[in-house]
N, CA and C atoms as an extended XYZ file, in Angstrom:
507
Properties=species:S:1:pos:R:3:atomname:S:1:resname:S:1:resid:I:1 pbc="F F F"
N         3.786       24.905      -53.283 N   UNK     1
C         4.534       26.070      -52.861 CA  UNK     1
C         5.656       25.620      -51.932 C   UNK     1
N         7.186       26.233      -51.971 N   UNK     2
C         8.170       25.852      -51.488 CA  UNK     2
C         8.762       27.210      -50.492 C   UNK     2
N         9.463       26.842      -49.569 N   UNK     3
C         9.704       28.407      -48.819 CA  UNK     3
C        11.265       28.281      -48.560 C   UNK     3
N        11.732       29.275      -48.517 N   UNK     4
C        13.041       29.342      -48.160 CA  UNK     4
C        13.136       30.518      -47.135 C   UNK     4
N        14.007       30.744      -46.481 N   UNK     5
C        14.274       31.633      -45.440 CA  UNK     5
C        13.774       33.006      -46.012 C   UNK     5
N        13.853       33.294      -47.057 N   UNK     6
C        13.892       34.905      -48.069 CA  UNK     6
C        12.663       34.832      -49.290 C   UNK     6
N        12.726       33.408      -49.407 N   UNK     7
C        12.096       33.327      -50.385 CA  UNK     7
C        10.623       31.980      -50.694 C   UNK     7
N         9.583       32.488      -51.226 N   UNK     8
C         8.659       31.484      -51.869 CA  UNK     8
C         8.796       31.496      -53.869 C   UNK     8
N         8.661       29.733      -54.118 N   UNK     9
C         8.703       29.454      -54.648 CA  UNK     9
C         7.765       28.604      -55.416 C   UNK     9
N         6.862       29.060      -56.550 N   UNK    10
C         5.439       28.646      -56.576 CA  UNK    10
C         5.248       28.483      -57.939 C   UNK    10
N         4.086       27.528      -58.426 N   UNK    11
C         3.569       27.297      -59.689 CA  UNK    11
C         3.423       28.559      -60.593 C   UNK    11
N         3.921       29.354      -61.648 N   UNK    12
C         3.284       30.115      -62.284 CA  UNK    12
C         1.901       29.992      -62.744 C   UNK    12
N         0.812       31.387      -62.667 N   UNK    13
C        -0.446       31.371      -63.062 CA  UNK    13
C        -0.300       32.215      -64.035 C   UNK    13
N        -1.847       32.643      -64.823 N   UNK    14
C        -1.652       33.851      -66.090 CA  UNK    14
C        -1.649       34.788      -65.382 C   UNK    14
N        -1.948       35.134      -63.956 N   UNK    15
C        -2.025       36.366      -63.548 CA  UNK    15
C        -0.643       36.655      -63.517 C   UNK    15
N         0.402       36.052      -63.644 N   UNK    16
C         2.124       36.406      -63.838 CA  UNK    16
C         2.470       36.749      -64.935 C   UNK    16
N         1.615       37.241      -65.870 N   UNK    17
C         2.123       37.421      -67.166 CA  UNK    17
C         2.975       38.688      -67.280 C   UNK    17
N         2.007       39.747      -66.710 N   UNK    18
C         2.940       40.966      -66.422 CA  UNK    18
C         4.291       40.625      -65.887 C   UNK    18
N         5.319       39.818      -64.880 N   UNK    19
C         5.740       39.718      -64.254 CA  UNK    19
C         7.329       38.926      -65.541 C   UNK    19
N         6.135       38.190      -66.121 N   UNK    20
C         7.114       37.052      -67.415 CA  UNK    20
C         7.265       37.765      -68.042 C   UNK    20
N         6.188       38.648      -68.454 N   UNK    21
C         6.762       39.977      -69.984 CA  UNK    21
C         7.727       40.641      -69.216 C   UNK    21
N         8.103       40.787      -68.327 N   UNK    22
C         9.619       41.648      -67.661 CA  UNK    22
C        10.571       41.039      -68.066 C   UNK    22
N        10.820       39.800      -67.484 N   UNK    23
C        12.039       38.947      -67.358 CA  UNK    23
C        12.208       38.340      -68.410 C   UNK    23
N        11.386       37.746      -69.598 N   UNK    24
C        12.035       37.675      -70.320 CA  UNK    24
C        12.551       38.328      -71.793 C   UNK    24
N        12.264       39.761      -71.520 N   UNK    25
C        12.752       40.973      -72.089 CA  UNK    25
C        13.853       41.471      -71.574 C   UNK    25
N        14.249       41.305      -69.941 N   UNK    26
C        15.270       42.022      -69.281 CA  UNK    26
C        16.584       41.520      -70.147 C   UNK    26
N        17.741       42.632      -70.148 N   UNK    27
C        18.762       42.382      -70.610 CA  UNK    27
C        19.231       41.092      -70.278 C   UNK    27
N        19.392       40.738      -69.432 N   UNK    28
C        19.816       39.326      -68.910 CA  UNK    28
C        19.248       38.162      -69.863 C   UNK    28
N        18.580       37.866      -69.400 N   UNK    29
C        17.295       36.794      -70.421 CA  UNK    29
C        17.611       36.818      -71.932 C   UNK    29
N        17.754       38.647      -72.032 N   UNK    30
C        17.773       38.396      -73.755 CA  UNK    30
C        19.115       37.730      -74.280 C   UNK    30
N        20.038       38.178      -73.338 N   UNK    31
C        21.751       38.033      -73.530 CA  UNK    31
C        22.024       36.537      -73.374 C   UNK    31
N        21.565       36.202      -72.393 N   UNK    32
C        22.396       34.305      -72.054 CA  UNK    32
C        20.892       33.746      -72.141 C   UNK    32
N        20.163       33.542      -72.261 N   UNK    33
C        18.966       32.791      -72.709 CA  UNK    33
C        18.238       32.420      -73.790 C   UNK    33
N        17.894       34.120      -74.617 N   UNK    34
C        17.723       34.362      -75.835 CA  UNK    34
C        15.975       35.016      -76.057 C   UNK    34
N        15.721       35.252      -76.900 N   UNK    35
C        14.714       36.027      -77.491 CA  UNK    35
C        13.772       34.830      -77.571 C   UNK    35
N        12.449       35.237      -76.558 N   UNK    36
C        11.418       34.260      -76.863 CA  UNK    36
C        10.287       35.025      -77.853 C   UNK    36
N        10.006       36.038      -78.568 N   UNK    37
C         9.580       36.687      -79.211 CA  UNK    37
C         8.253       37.509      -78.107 C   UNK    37
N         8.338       37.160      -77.287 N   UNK    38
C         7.189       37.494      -75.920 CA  UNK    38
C         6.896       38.872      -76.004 C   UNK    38
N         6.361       39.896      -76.483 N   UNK    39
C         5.929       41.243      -76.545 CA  UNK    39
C         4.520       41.249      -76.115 C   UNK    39
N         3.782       40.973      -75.878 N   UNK    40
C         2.751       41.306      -75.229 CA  UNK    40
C         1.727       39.977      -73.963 C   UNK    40
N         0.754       40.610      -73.205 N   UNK    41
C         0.384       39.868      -72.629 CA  UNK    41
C        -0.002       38.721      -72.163 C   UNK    41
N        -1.078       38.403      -73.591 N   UNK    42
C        -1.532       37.419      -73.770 CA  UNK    42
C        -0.301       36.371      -74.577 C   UNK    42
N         0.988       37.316      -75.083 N   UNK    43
C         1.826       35.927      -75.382 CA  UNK    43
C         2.746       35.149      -74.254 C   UNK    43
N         2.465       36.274      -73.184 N   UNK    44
C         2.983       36.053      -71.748 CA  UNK    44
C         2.407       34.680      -71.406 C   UNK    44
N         1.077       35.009      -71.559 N   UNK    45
C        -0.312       34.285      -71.041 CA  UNK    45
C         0.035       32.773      -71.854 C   UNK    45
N         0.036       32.901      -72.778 N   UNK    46
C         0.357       32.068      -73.507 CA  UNK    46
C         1.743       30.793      -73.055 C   UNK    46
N         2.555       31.856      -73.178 N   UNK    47
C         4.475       31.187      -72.558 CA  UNK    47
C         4.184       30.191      -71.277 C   UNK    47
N         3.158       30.947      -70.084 N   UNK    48
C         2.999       30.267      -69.199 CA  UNK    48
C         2.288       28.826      -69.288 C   UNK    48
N         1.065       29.184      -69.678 N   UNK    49
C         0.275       27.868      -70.303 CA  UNK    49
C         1.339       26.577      -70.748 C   UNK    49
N         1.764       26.957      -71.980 N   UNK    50
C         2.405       26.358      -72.755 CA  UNK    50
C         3.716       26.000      -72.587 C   UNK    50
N         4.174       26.149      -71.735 N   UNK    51
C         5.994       25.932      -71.177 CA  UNK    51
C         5.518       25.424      -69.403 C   UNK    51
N         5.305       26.434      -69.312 N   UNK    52
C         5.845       26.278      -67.825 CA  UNK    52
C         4.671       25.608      -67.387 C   UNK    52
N         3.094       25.780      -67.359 N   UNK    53
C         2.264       24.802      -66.656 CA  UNK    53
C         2.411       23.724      -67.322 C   UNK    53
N         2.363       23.473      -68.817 N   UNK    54
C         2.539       21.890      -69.479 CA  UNK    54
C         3.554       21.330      -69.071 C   UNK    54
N         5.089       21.957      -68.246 N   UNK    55
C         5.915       21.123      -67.969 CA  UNK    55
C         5.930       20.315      -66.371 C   UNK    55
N         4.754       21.216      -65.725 N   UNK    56
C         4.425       20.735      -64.234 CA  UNK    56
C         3.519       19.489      -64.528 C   UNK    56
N         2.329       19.658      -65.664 N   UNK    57
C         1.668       18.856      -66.020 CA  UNK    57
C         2.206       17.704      -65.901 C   UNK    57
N         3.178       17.751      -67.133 N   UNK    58
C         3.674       16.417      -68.025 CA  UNK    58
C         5.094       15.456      -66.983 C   UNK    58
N         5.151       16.894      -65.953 N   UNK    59
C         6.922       15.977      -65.556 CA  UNK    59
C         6.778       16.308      -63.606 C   UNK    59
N         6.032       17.006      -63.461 N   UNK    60
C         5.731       17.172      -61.899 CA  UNK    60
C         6.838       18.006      -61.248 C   UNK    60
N         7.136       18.739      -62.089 N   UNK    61
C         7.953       20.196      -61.556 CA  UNK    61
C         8.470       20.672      -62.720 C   UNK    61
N         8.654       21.876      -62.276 N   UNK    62
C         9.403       22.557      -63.832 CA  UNK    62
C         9.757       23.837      -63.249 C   UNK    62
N         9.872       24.810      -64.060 N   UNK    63
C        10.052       26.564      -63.201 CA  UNK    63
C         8.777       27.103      -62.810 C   UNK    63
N         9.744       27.342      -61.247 N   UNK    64
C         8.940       27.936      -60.516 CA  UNK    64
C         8.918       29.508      -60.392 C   UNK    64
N         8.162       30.555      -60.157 N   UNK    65
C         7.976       31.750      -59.548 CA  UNK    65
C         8.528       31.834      -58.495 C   UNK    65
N         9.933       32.842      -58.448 N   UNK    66
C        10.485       32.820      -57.172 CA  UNK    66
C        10.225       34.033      -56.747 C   UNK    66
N         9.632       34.344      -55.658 N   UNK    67
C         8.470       35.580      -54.596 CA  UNK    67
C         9.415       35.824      -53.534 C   UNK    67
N         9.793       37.123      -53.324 N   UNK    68
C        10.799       37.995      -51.854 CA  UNK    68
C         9.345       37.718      -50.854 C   UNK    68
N         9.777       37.129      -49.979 N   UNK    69
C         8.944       37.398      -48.524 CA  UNK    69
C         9.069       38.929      -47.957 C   UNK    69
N         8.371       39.689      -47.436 N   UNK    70
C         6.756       38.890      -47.084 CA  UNK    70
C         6.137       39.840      -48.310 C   UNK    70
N         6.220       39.806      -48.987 N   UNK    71
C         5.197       40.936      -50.009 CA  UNK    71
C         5.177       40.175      -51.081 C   UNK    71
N         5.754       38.559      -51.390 N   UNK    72
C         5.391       37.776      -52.287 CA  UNK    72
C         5.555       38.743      -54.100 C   UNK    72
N         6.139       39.495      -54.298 N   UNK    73
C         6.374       39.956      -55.084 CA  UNK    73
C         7.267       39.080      -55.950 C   UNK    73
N         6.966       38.661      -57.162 N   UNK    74
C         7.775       37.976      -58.583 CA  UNK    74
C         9.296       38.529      -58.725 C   UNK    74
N        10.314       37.845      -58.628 N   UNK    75
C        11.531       38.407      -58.751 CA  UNK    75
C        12.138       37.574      -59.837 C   UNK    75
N        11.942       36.412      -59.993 N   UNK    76
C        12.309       35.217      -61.072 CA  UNK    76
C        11.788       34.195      -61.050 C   UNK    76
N        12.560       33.495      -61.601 N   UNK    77
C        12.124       31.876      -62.177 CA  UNK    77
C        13.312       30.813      -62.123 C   UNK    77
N        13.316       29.853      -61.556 N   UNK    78
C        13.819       28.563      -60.737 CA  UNK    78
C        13.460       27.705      -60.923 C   UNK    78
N        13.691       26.663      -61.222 N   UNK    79
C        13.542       25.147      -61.140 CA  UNK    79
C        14.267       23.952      -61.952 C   UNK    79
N        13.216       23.230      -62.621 N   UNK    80
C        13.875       22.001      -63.241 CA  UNK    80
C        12.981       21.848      -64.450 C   UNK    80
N        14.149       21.672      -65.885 N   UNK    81
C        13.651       21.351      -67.225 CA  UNK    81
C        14.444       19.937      -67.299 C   UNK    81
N        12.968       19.434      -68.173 N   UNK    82
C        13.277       18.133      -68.862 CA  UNK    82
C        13.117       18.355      -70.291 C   UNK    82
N        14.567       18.316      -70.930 N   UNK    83
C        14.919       18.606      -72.440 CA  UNK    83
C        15.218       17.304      -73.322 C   UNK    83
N        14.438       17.491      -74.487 N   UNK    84
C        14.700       16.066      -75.698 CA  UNK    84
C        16.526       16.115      -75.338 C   UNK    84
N        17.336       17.002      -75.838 N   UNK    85
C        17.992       17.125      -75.810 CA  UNK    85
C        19.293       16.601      -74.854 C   UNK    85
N        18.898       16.853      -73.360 N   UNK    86
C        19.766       16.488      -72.642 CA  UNK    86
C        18.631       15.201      -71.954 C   UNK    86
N        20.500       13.947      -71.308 N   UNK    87
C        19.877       12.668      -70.903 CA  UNK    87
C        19.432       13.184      -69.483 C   UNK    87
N        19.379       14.411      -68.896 N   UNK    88
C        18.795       14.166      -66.834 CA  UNK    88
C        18.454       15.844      -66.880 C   UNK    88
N        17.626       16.230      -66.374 N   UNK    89
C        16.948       17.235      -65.783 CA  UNK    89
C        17.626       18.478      -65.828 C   UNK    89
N        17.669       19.698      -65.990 N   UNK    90
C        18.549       20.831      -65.688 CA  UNK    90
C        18.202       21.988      -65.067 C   UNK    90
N        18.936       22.215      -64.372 N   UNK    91
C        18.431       23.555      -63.384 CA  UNK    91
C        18.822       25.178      -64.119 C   UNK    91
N        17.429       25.608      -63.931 N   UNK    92
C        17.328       26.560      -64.689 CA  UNK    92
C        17.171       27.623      -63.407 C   UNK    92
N        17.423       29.298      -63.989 N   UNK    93
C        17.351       29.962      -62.930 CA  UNK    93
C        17.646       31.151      -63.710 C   UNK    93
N        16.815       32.368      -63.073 N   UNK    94
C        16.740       33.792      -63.723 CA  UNK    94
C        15.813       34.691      -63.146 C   UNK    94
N        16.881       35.813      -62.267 N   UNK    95
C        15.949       37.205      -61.622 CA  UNK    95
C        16.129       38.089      -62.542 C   UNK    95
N        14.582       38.911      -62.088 N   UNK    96
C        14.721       40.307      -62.865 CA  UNK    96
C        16.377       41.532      -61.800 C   UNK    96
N        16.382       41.809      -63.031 N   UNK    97
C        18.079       42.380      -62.871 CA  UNK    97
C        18.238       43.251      -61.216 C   UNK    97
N        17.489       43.840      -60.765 N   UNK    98
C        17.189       44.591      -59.297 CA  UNK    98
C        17.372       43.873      -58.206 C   UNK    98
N        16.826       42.021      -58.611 N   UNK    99
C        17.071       41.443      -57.359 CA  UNK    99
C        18.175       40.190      -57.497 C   UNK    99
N        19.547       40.957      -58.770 N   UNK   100
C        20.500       40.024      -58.932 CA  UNK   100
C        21.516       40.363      -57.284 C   UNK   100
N        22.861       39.387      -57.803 N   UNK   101
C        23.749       39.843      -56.847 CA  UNK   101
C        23.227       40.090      -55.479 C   UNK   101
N        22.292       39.207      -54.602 N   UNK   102
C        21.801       39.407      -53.345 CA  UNK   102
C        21.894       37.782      -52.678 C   UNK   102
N        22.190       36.881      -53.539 N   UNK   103
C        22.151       35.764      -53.151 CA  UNK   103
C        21.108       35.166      -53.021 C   UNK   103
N        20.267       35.703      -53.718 N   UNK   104
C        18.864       34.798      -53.991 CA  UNK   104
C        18.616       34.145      -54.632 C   UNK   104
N        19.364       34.387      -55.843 N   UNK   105
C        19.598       32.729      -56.897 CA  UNK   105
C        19.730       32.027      -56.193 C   UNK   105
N        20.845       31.854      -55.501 N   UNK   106
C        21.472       30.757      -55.128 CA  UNK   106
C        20.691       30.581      -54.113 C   UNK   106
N        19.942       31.006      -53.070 N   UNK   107
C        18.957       30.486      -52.152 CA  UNK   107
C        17.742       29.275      -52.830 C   UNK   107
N        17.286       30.261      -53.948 N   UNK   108
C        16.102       29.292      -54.730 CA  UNK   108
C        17.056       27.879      -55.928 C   UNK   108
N        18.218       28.395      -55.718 N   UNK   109
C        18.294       27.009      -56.645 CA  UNK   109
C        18.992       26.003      -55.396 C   UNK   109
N        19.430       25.828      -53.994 N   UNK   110
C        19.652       25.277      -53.218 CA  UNK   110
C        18.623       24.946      -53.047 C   UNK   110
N        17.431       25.175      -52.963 N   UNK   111
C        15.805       24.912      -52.484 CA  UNK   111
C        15.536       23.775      -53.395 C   UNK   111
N        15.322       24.450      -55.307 N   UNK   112
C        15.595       23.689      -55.855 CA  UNK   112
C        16.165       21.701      -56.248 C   UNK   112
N        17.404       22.142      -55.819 N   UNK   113
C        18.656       20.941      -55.395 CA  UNK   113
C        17.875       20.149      -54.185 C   UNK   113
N        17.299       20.712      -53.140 N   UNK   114
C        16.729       19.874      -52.284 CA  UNK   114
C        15.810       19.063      -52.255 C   UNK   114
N        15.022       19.400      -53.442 N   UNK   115
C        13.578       18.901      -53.896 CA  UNK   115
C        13.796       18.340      -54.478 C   UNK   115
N        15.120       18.543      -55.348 N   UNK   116
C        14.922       17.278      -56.299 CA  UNK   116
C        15.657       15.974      -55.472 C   UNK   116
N        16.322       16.173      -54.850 N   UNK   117
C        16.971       14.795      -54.027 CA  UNK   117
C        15.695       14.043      -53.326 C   UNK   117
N        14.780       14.949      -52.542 N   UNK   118
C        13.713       14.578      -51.610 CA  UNK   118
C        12.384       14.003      -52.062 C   UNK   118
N        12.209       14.907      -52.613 N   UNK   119
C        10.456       14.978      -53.491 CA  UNK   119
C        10.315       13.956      -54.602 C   UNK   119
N        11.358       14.588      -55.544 N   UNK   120
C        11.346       13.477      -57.001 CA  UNK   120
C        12.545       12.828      -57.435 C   UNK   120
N        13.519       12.326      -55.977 N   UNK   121
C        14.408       11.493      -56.646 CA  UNK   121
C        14.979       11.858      -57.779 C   UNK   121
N        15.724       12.489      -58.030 N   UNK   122
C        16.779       12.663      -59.168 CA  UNK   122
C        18.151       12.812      -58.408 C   UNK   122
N        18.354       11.885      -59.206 N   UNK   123
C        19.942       11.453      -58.724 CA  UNK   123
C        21.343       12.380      -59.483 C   UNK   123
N        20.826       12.734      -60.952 N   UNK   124
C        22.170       13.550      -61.993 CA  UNK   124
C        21.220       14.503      -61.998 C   UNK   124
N        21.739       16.194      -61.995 N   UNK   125
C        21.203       16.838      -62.675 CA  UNK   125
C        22.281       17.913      -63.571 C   UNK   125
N        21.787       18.210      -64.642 N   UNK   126
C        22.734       19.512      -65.506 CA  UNK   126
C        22.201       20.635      -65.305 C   UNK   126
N        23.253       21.633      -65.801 N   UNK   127
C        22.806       22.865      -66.187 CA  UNK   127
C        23.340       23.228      -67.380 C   UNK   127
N        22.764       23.971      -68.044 N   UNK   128
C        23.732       24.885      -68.904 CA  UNK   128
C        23.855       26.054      -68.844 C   UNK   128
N        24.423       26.933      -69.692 N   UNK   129
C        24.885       28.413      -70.092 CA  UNK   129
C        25.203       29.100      -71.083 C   UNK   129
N        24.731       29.796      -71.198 N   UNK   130
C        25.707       30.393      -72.657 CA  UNK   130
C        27.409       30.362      -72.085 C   UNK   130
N        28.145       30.556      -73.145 N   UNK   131
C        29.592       30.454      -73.024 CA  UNK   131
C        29.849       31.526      -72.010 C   UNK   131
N        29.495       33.016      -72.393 N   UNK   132
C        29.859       33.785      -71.587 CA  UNK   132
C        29.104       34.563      -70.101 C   UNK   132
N        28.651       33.693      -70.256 N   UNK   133
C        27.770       33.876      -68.523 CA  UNK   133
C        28.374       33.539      -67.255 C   UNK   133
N        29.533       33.966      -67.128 N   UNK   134
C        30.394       33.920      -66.162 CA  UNK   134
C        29.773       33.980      -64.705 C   UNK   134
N        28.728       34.616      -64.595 N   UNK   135
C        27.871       34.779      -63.318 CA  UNK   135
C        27.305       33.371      -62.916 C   UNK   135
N        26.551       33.112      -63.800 N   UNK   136
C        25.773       31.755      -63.655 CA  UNK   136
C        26.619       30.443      -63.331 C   UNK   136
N        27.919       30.399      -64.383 N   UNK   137
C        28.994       29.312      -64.147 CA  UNK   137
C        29.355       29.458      -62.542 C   UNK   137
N        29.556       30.900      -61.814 N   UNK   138
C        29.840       31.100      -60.540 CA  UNK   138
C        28.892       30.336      -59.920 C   UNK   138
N        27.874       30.543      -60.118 N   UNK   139
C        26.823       30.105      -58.691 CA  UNK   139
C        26.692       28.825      -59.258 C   UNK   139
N        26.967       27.943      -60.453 N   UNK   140
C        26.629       26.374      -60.530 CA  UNK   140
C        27.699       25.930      -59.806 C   UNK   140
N        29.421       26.395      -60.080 N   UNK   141
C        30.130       26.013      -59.374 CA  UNK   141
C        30.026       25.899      -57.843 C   UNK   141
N        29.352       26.975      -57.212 N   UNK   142
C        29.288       27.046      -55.725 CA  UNK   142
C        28.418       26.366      -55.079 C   UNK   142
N        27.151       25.604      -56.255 N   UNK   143
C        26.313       24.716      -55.765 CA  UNK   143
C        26.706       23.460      -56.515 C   UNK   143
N        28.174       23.000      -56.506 N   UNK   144
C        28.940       21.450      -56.656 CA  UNK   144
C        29.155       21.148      -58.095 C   UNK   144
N        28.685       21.960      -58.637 N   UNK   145
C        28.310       21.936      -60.147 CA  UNK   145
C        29.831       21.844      -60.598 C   UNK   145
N        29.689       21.171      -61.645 N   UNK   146
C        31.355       20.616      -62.215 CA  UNK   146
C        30.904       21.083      -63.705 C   UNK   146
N        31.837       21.412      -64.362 N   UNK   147
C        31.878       21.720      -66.475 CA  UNK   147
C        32.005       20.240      -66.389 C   UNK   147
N        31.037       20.263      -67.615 N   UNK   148
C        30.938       19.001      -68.366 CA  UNK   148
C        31.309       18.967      -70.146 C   UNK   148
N        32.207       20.183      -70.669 N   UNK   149
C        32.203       20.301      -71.795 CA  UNK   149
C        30.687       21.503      -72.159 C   UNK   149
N        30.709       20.994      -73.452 N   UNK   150
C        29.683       21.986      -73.873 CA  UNK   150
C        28.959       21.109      -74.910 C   UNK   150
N        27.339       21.400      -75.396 N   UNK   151
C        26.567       20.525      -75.990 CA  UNK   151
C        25.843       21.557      -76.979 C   UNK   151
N        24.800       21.199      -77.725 N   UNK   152
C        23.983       21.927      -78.191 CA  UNK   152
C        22.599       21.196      -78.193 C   UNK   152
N        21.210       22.360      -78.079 N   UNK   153
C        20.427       21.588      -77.947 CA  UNK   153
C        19.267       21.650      -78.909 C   UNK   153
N        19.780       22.290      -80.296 N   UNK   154
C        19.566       21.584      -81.437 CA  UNK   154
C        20.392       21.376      -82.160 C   UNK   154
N        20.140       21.106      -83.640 N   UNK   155
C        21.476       20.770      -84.355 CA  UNK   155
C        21.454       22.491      -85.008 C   UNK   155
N        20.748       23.765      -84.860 N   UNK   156
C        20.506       24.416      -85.418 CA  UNK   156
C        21.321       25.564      -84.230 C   UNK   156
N        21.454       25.055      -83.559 N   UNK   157
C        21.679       26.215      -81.753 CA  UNK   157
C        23.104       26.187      -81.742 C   UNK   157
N        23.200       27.457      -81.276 N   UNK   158
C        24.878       27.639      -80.697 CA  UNK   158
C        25.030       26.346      -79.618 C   UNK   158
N        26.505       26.411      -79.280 N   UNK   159
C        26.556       25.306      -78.206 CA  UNK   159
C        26.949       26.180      -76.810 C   UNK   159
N        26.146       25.616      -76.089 N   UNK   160
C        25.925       25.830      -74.730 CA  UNK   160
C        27.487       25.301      -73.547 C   UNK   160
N        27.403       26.453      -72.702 N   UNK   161
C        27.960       25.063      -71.600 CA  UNK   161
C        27.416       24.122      -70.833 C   UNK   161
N        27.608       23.369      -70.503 N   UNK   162
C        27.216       22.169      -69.685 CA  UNK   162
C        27.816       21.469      -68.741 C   UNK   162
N        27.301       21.584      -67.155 N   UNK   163
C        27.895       21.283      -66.110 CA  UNK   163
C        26.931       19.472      -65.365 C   UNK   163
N        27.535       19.610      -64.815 N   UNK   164
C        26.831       18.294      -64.097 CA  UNK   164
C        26.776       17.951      -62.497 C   UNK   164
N        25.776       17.443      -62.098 N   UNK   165
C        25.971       17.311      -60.383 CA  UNK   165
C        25.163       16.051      -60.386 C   UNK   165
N        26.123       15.449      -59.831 N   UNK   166
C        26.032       14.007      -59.376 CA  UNK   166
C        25.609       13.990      -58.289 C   UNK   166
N        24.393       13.342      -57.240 N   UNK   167
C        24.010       12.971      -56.376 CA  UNK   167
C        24.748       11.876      -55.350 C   UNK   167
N        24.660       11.920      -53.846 N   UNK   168
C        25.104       10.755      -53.578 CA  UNK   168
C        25.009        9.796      -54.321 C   UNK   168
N        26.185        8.610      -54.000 N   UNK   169
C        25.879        6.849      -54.561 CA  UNK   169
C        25.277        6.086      -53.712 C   UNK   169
């Protein structure tokens, strides 16, 4: 568990399923992320298992549950993916739509950014975007984030944007 001034940031459990069947149905998610087919609980239950705890498993962080202090209530999801696709880590990030525009992204992905310099050494990290997610490009830019062109991360997938943040040398 990670804390920020506003915010905790924590392992997803199945008891978050209710919380995942929100967000990744909310307009947002469906628009610049995409359709995980997630309609009911247990596929909630499932998403978590299978994504998000196998990626803490396998890589020792991945997205986290980002919780408003003090009532620890689920607002999104934060952290770091390791993709076949891309060569270094990418910061991922997504509130349910009520607790956008407050500056809490950007609190939990600065938290984020810190952990990974401190905790697990990562020196490059990316992000991507859909093309027109103008919001998200805002807050990568404001956390050093530079365009790196655009990629795709299958040969079957639209192409994404792709930014980059270089760590001290």
């Amino acid at each position: 568990m990670f804390e920020t001034e506003r915010l905790i940031l924590r392992p997803a459990h199945r008891a978050d399923a209710g919380f995942i069947l929100a967000l990744v149905n909310s307009e947002g998610w469906l628009r610049y992320i995409g359709d995980r087919g997630i309609r009911t609980l247990d596929q909630a239950c499932d998403y978590i298992e299978a994504q998000l705890q196998s990626h803490y498993q396998t890589h020792g962080y991945g997205l986290y549950v980002v919780c408003s202090k003090p009532e620890h209530t689920p607002i999104g999801l934060c952290g770091l993916l390791c993709r076949d696709a891309l060569p270094h880590p990418d910061l991922g990030f997504a509130l349910l739509p009520q607790w956008q525009n407050q500056g809490l992204a950007k609190e939990a992905c600065q938290k984020v950014l810190e952990l990974a310099r401190s905790q697990w050494a990562i020196a490059t990290l990316l992000a991507i975007t859909a093309p027109d997610n103008h919001a998200s490009a805002g807050l990568l830019g404001s956390l050093g984030f530079t365009s790196s062109g655009t990629t795709r991360l299958s040969d079957d997938a639209e192409e994404v944007r792709r930014f980059i943040l270089n760590g001290p040398s």
